[in-house]
N, C-alpha and C positions, 0 to 999 in steps of 0.2 A: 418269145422274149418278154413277158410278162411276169413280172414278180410280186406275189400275194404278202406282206413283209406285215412287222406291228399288229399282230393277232389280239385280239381284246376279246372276252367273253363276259358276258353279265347277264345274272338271271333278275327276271320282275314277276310280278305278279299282278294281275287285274282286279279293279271291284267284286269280279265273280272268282274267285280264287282260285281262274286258269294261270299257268305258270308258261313264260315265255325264257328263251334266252335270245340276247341280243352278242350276234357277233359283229365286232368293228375290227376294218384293216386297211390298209390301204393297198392299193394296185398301183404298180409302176411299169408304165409300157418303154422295155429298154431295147423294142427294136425301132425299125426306120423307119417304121407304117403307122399311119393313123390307124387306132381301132374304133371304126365306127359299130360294134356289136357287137356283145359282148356275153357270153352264158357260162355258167359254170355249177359244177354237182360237191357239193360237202360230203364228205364222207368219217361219220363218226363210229370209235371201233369200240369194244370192250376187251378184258386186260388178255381176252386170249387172239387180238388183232382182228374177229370177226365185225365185219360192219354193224353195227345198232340202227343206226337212221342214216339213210340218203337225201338231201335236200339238194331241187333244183333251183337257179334261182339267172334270173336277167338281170346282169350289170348293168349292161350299158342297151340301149336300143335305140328305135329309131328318132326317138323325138328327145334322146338323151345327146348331149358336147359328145363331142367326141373326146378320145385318149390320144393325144398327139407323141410324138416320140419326144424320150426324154419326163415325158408327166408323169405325174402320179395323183393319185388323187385319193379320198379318204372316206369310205363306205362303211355302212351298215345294213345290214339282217339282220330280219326277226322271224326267228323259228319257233314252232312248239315246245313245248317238253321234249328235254332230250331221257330214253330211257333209261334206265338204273345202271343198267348194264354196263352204261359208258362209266370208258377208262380218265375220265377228264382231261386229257391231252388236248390239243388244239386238234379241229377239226384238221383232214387232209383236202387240199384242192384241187379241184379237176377241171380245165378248162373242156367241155359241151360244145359250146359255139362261138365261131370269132368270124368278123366280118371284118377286113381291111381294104384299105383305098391307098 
């Protein structure tokens, strides 16, 4: 029962002209459990649906509040370069690991 809602993307670039993109979203935990842990994989496709990049990343962990039922809350990642390939759709999400109380 978590829902990944409000997908933002935005690319930067550094002093050193490496190029980052920054995904923002927020997460809403719409079951009845606290998630105290939290993991999850991006997965971005190109225009014939094959994945380009997979990205892991820890939400929530242990020295992270928890996600109480009913919350949401409003995150960001920062990734590499995404490759050309990509279809610029909003990444897809994959919940990895979840730890509830």
């Amino acid at each position: 029962n978590l829902h990944f809602t409000k997908i933002k993307l935005a690319k930067a670039e550094n002093f050193l002209g490496e190029q980052f993109t920054y995904v923002q979203f927020t997460v809403t935990n719409a079951g009845t459990q606290t998630v105290q842990g939290l993991s999850i994989e991006l997965d971005f496709y190109d225009p014939f649906k094959q994945v380009v990049l997979k990205d892991t990343e820890r939400l929530i962990g242990p020295n992270d509040m928890p996600l109480r039922p009913t919350e949401e809350r409003g995150l960001q990642i920062t990734i590499g370069a995404i490759p050309p390939q990509w279809n610029y759709q909003d990444p897809v999400f994959h919940v990895t690991g979840l730890v509830l109380k």
